[in-house]
DRENDO-1510 file (C-alpha; in Angstrom, 1 decimal, always signed):
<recs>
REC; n; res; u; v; w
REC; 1; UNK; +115.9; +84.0; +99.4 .
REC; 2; UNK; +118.4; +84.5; +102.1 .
REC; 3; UNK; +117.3; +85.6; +105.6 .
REC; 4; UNK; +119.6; +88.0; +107.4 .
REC; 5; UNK; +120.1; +87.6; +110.7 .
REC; 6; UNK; +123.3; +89.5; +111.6 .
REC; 7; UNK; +126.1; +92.0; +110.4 .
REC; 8; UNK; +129.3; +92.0; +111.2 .
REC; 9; UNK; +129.6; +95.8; +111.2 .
REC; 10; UNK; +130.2; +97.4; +115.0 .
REC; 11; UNK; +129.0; +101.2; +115.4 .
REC; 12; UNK; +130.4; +104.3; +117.3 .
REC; 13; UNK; +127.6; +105.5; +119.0 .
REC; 14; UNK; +123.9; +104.4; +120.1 .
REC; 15; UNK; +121.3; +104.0; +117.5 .
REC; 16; UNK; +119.2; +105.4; +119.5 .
REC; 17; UNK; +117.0; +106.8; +115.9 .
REC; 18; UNK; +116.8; +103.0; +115.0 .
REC; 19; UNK; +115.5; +101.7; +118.4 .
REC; 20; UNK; +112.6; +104.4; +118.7 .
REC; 21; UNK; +111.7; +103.4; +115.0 .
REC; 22; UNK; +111.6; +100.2; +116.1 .
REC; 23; UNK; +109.5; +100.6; +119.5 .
REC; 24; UNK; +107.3; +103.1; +117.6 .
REC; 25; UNK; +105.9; +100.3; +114.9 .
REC; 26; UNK; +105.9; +98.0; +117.4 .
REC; 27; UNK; +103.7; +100.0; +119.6 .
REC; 28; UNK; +101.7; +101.3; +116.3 .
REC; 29; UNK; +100.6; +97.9; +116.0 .
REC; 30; UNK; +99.8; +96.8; +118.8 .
REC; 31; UNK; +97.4; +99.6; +119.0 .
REC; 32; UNK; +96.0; +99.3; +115.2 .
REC; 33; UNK; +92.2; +98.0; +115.4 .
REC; 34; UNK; +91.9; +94.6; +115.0 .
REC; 35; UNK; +95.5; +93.1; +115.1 .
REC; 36; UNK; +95.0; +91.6; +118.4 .
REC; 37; UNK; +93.1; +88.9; +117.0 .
REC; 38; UNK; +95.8; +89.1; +113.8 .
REC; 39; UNK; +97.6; +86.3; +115.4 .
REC; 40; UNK; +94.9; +83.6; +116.1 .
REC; 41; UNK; +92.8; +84.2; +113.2 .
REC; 42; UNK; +90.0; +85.2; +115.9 .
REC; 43; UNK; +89.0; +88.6; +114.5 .
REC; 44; UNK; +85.6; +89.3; +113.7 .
REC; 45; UNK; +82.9; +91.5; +111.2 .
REC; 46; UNK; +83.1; +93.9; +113.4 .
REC; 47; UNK; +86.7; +94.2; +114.3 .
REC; 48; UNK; +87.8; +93.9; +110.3 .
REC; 49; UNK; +85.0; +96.7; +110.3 .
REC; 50; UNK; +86.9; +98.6; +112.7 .
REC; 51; UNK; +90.7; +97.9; +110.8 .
REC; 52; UNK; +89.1; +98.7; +107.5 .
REC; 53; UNK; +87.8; +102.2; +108.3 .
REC; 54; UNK; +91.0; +103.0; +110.5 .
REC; 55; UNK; +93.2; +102.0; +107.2 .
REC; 56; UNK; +91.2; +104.2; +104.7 .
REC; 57; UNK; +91.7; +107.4; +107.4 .
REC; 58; UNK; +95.5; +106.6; +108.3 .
REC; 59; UNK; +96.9; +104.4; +105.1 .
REC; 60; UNK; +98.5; +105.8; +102.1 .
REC; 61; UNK; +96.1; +105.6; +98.8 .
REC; 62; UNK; +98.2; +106.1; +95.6 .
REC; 63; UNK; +95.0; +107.5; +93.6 .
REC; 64; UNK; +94.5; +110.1; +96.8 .
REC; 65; UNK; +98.3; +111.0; +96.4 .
REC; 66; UNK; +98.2; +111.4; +92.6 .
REC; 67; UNK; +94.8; +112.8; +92.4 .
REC; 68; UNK; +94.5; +114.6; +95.7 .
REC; 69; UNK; +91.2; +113.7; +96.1 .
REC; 70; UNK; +89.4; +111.6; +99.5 .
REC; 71; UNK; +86.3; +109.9; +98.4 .
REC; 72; UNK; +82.7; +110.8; +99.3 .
REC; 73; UNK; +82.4; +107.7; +100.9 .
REC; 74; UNK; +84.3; +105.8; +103.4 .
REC; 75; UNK; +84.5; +102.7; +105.6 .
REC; 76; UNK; +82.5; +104.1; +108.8 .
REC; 77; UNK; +83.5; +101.0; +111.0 .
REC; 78; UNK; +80.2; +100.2; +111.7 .
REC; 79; UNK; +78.4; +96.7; +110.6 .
REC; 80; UNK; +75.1; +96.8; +108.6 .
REC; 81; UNK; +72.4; +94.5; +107.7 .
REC; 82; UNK; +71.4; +94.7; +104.1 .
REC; 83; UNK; +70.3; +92.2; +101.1 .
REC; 84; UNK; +73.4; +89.9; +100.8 .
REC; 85; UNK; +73.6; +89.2; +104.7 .
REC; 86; UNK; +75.9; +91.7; +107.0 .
REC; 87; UNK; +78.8; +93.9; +105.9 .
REC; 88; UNK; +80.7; +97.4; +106.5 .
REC; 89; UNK; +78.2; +100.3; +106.0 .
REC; 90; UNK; +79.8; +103.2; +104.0 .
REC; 91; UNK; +79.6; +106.9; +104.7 .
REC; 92; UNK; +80.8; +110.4; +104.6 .
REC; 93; UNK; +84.0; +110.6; +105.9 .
REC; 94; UNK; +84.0; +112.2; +109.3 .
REC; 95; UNK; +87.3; +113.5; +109.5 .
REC; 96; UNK; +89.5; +115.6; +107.4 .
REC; 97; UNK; +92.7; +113.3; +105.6 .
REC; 98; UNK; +95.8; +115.1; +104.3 .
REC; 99; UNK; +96.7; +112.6; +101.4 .
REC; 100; UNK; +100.5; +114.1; +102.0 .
REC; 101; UNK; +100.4; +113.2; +105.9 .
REC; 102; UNK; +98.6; +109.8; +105.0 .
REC; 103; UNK; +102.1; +108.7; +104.0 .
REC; 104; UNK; +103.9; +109.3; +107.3 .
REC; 105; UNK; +101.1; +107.7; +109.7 .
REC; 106; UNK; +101.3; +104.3; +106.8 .
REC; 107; UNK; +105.0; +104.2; +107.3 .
REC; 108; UNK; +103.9; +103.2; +110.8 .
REC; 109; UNK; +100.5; +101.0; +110.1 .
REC; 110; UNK; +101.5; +97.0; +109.4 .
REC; 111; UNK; +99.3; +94.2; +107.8 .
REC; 112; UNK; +100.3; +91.4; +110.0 .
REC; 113; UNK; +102.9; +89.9; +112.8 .
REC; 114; UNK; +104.9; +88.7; +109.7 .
REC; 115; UNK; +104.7; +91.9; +107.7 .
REC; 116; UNK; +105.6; +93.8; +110.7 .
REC; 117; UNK; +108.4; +91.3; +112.0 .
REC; 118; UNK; +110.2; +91.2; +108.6 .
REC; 119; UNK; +110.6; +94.8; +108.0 .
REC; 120; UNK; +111.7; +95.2; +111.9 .
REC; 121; UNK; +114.3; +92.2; +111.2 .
REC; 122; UNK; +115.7; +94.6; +108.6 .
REC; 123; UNK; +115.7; +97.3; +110.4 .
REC; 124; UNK; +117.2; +96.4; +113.3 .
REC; 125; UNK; +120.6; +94.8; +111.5 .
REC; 126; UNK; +120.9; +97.3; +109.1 .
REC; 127; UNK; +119.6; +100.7; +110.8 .
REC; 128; UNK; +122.2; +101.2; +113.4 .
REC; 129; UNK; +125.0; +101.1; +110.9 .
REC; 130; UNK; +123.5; +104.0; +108.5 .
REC; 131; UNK; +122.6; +106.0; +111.2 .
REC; 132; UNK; +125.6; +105.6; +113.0 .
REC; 133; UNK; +127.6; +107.3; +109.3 .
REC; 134; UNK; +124.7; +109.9; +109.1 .
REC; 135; UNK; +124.0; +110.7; +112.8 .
REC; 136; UNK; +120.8; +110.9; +114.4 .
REC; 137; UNK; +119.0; +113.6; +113.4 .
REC; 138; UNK; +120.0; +113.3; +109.5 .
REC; 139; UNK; +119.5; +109.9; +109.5 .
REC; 140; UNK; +115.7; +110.5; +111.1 .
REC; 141; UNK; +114.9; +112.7; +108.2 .
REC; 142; UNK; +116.6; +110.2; +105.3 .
REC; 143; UNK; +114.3; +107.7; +106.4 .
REC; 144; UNK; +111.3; +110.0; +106.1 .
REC; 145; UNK; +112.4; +110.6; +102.4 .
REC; 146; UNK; +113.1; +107.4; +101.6 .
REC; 147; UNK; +109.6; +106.3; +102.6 .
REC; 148; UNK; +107.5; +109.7; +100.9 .
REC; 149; UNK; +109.9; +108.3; +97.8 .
REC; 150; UNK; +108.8; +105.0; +98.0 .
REC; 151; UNK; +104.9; +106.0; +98.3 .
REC; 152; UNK; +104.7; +108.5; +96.1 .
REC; 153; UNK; +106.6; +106.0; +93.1 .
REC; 154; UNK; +104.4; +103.5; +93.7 .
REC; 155; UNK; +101.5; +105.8; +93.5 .
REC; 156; UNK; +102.8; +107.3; +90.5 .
REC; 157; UNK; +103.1; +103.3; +88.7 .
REC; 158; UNK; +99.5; +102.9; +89.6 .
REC; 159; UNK; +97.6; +106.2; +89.9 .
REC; 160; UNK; +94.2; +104.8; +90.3 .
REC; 161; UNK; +94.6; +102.3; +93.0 .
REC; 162; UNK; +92.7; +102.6; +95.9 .
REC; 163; UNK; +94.5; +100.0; +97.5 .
REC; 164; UNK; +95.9; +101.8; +100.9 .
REC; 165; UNK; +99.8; +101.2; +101.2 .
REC; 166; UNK; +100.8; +100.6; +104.6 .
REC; 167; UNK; +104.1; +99.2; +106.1 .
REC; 168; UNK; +107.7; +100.6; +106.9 .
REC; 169; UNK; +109.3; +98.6; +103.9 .
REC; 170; UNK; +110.0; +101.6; +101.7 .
REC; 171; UNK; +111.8; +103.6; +104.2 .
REC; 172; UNK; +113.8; +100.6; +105.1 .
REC; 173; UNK; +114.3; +99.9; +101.7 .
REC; 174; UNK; +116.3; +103.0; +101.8 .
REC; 175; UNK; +118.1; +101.7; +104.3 .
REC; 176; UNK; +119.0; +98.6; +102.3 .
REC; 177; UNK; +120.2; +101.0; +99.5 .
REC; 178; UNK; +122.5; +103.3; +101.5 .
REC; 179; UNK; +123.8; +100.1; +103.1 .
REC; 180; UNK; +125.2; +98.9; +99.8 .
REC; 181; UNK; +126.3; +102.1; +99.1 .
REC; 182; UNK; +128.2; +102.4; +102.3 .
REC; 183; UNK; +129.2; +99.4; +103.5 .
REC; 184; UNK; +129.1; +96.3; +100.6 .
REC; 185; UNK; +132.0; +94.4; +102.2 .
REC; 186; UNK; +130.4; +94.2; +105.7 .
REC; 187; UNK; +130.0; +90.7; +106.4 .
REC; 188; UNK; +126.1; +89.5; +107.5 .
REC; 189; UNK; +125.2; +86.0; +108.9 .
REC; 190; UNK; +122.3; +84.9; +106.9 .
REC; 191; UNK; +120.2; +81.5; +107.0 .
REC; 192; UNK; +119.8; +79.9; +103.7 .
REC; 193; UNK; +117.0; +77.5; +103.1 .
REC; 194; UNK; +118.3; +74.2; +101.4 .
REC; 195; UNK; +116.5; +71.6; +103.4 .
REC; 196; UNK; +117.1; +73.4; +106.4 .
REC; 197; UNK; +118.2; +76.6; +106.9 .
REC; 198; UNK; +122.2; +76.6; +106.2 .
REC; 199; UNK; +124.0; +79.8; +107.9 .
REC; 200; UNK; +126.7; +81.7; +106.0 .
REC; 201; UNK; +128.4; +84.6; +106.2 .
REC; 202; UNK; +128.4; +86.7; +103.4 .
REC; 203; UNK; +129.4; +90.4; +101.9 .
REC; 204; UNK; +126.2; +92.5; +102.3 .
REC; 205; UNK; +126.6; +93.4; +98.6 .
REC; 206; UNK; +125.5; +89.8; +97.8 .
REC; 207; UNK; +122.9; +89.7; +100.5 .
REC; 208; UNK; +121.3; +93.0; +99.0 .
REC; 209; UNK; +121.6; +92.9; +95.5 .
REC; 210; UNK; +120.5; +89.8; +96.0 .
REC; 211; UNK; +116.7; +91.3; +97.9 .
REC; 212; UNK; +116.7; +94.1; +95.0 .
REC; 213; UNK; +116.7; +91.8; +92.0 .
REC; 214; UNK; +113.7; +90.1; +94.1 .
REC; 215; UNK; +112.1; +93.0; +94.3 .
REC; 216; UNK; +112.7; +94.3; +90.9 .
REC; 217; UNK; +111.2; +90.3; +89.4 .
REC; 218; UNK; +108.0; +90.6; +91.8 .
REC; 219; UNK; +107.2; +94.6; +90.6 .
REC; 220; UNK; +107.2; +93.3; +87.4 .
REC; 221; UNK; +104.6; +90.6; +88.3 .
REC; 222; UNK; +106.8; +87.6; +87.8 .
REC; 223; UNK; +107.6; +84.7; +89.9 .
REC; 224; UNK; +105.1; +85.3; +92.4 .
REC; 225; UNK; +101.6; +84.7; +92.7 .
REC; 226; UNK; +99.9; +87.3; +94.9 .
REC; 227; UNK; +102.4; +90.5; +93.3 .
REC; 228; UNK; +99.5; +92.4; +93.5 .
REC; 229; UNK; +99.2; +92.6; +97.3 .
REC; 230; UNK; +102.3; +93.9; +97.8 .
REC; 231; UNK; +104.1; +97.1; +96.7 .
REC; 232; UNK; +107.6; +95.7; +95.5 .
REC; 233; UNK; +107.8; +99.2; +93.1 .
REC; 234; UNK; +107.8; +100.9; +96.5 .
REC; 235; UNK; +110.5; +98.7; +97.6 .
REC; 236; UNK; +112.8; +99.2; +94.5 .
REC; 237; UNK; +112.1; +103.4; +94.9 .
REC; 238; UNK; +113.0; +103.5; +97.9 .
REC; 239; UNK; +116.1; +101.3; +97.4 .
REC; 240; UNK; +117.5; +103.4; +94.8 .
REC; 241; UNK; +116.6; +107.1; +96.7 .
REC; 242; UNK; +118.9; +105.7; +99.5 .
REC; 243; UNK; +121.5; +104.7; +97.3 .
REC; 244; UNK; +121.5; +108.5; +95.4 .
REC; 245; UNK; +121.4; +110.2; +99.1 .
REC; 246; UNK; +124.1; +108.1; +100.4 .
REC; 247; UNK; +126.5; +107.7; +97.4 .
REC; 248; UNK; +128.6; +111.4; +98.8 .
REC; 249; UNK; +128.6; +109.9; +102.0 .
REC; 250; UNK; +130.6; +106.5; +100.4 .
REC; 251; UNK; +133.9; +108.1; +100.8 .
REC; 252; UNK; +134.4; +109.3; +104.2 .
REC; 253; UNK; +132.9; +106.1; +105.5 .
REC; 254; UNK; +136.0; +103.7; +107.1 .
REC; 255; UNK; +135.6; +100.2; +105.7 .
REC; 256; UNK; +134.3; +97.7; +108.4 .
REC; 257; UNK; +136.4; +95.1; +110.3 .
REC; 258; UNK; +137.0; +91.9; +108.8 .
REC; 259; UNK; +138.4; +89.0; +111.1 .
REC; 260; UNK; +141.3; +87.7; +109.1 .
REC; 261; UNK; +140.8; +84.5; +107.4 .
REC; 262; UNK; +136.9; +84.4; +106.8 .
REC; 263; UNK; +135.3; +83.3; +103.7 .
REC; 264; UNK; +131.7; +82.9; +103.3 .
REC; 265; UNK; +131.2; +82.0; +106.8 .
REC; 266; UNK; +133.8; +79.7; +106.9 .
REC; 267; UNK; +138.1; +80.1; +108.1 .
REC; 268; UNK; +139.7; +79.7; +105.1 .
REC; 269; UNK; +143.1; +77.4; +105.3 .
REC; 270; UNK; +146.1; +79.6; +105.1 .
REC; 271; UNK; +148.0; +79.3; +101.9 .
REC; 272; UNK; +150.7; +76.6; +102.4 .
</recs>
C-alpha cells in the first residue's frame, strides 16, 4: 500500500469546502465522548459507557437504514452492577433517531486518531482539486451523496448489522473516484514502504486504482484479518458514485501541469 502525501495539481480558487470539512471532523472528534483518552489507552467503563451510547444515537446502523426500525433498547451511558461484575445498563432510548439523518452526523463521528487522520490525509490532497472543478457549493452537496451512497450500499450488503458505521471514508471515497475521473495524469508524491518508506512520484491513476482494488480484495474478506470491522463495500460505493457524477465533468476539465522531464519521481535523461 502506497501512502499519499502530495499532488502535483495547483487550483484556481480557495478550497475553502475542503478546509471546513476538514476542521469540522476534527472538531467532531475532539468533542466525541471518550476520544480524549483514545490516544493513551486511558479510557475507562464509564467513558466507553458514555462513547457507546453516543455512537448508537449519532452512528449510521445498516439494519436501522434497511429496516427503519431503532430498537427498544439502547446503550444509556450509564454503568451497572449485575451478576458477571460491572457493565453498560440498557434502556429505552430517550431521544428520537432519524435512521436517514444518522448518516450525515456518522460522516462526521471517527473511531480513533488513526481512522480520523487517514481519511483527513485523503481529504486534504485530493479535496481541493475536485472542488476546485465543481465549485463550492456543488461540490459540498457531491460529498453529501457520495457518503448517503456509501452508507446506504453497505447497509444494503448487510441488512441486519447492527454494527454502527461511522467515519468520513465513503464520502471521501467519492472523492478518490471523481479524482480518477478528472484528473489521472496528476502527478502525487507517495511514500512506499520497502524497508523504509521510498518516495515516488506517480500518476494518480496508479495511486488510486491501486486503493480501489484494496478495497474491492478486503470487501470481499480477503487478505485481511479483521475485514469485518471495517466497511470496505462502503468504500468501493462511494468510489464508483463519484466516478458516475463526475464522468460529464471529465471533459471541460484542463489537464494538470506536468514539469517536463519527470518520470516516476525521478528527471528522466533527455534522449541523446
Amino acid at each position: 500500500m502506497v501512502i499519499p502525501v502530495h499532488d502535483v495539481n495547483p487550483v484556481r480558487r480557495t478550497a475553502w469546502v475542503t478546509y471546513a470539512l476538514l476542521a469540522a471532523n476534527v472538531v467532531v472528534f475532539l468533542l466525541t465522548p471518550g476520544m480524549a483518552g483514545s490516544l493513551t489507552g486511558e479510557a475507562g467503563l464509564a467513558q466507553l459507557c458514555h462513547l457507546q451510547a453516543f455512537l448508537d444515537q449519532y452512528a449510521a446502523v445498516p439494519r436501522e437504514l434497511i429496516h427503519h426500525q431503532v430498537p427498544r433498547l439502547v446503550p444509556t451511558g450509564d454503568v451497572g452492577v449485575g451478576p458477571q461484575g460491572a457493565g453498560c445498563v440498557a434502556g429505552p432510548p430517550p431521544y428520537d433517531k432519524s435512521p436517514e439523518l444518522s448518516v450525515l452526523t456518522a460522516m462526521f463521528l471517527h473511531g480513533g486518531w488513526l481512522h480520523l487522520l487517514g481519511n483527513m490525509l485523503f481529504l486534504w490532497i485530493f479535496g481541493n482539486n475536485v472542488e476546485d472543478r465543481m465549485g463550492h457549493v456543488r461540490f459540498l452537496f457531491f460529498y453529501l451523496v457520495c457518503g448517503y451512497a456509501a452508507s446506504y450500499g453497505f447497509a444494503l450488503l448487510d441488512a441486519d448489522s447492527a454494527t454502527p458505521l461511522i467515519g468520513a471514508s465513503g464520502a471521501i471515497a467519492g472523492v478518490l473516484g471523481a479524482y480518477l475521473v478528472l484528473y489521472p495524469r496528476a502527478r502525487v508524491w507517495v511514500l512506499v514502504p520497502f524497508l523504509v518508506f521510498l518516495p515516488l512520484r506517480l500518476p494518480a491513476w496508479i495511486v488510486l486504482c491501486l486503493w480501489f482494488v484494496l478495497q474491492a480484495v478486503y470487501s470481499s474478506g480477503q487478505g485481511v484479518a479483521d475485514a469485518g470491522t471495517v466497511a470496505y463495500a462502503a468504500h468501493v460505493a462511494g468510489f464508483l458514485v463519484g466516478m458516475l457524477i463526475a464522468w460529464p465533468l471529465r471533459r471541460g476539465t484542463p489537464p494538470p501541469p506536468e514539469p517536463p522531464g519527470i518520470l516516476f519521481g525521478r528527471r528522466a535523461r533527455p534522449p541523446a
